[in-house]
C-alpha positions in Angstrom: 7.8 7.4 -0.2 4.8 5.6 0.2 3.1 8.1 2.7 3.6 10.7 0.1 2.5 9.5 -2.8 -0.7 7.9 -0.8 -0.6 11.3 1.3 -1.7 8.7 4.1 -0.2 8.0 7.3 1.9 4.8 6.9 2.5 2.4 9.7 5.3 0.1 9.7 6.0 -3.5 11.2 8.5 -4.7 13.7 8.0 -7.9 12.5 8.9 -9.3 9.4 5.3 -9.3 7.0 5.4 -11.9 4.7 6.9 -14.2 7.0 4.5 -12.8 10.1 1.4 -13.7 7.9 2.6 -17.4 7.8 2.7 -17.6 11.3 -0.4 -16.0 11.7 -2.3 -18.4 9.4 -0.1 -21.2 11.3 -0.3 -20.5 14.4 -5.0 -20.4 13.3 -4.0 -23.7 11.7 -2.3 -25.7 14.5 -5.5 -24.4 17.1 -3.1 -22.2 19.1 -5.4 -19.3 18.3 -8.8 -19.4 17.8 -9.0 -16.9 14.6 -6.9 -14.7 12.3 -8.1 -11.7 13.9 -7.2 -13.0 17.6 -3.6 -14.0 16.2 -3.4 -10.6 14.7 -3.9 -9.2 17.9 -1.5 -11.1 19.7 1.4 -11.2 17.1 2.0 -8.0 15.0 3.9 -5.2 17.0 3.7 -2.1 14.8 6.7 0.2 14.1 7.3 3.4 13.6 4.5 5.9 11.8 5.7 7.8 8.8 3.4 10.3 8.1 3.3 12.4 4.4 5.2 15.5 3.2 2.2 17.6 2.0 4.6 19.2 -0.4 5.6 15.9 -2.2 2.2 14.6 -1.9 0.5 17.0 -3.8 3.2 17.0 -6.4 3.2 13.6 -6.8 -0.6 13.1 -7.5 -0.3 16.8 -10.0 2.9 14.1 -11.7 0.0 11.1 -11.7 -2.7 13.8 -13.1 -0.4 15.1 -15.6 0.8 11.7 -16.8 -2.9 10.0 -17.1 -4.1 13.1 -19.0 -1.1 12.7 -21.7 -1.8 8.7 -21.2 -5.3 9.2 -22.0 -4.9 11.7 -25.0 -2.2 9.5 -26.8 -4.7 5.9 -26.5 -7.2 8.8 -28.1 -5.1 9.1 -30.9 -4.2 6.1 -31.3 -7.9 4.9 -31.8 -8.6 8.0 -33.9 -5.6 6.9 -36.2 -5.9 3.4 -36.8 -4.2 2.4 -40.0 
């Protein structure tokens, strides 16, 4: 879902990410790497890639396009008539 509405390639984790970020910022803390980026490097295993369904992409941002331009004409009219 995410690589279609972004129409983006999305790569997943095998690790957990919340939990992988402690670590990560742990592992930095307690000196057993010397930066996030190094830590990084050694601890995230990426997943699978999901990559976007053109067809959903485009009619998802034509959904987001027309829902802004209604968004955007109602606030209009609601500034236009202000009791």
């Amino acid at each position: 879902m995410h690589a279609d509405v972004t129409g983006k390639k999305i790569v997943t984790l095998e690790n957990d990410g919340p939990l992988l970020g402690c670590a990560i910022l742990a592992s930095v803390g307690a000196g057993v790497h010397e930066s996030v980026e190094a830590a990084v490097k050694k601890m995230v295993r990426e997943g699978e890639s999901v990559f976007p369904s053109m067809e959903v992409s485009e009619f998802a941002f034509f959904s987001f396009f027309l829902f802004f331009s209604v968004f955007t004409l109602t606030c209009r009219w609601h500034v236009v008539n202000r009791p």
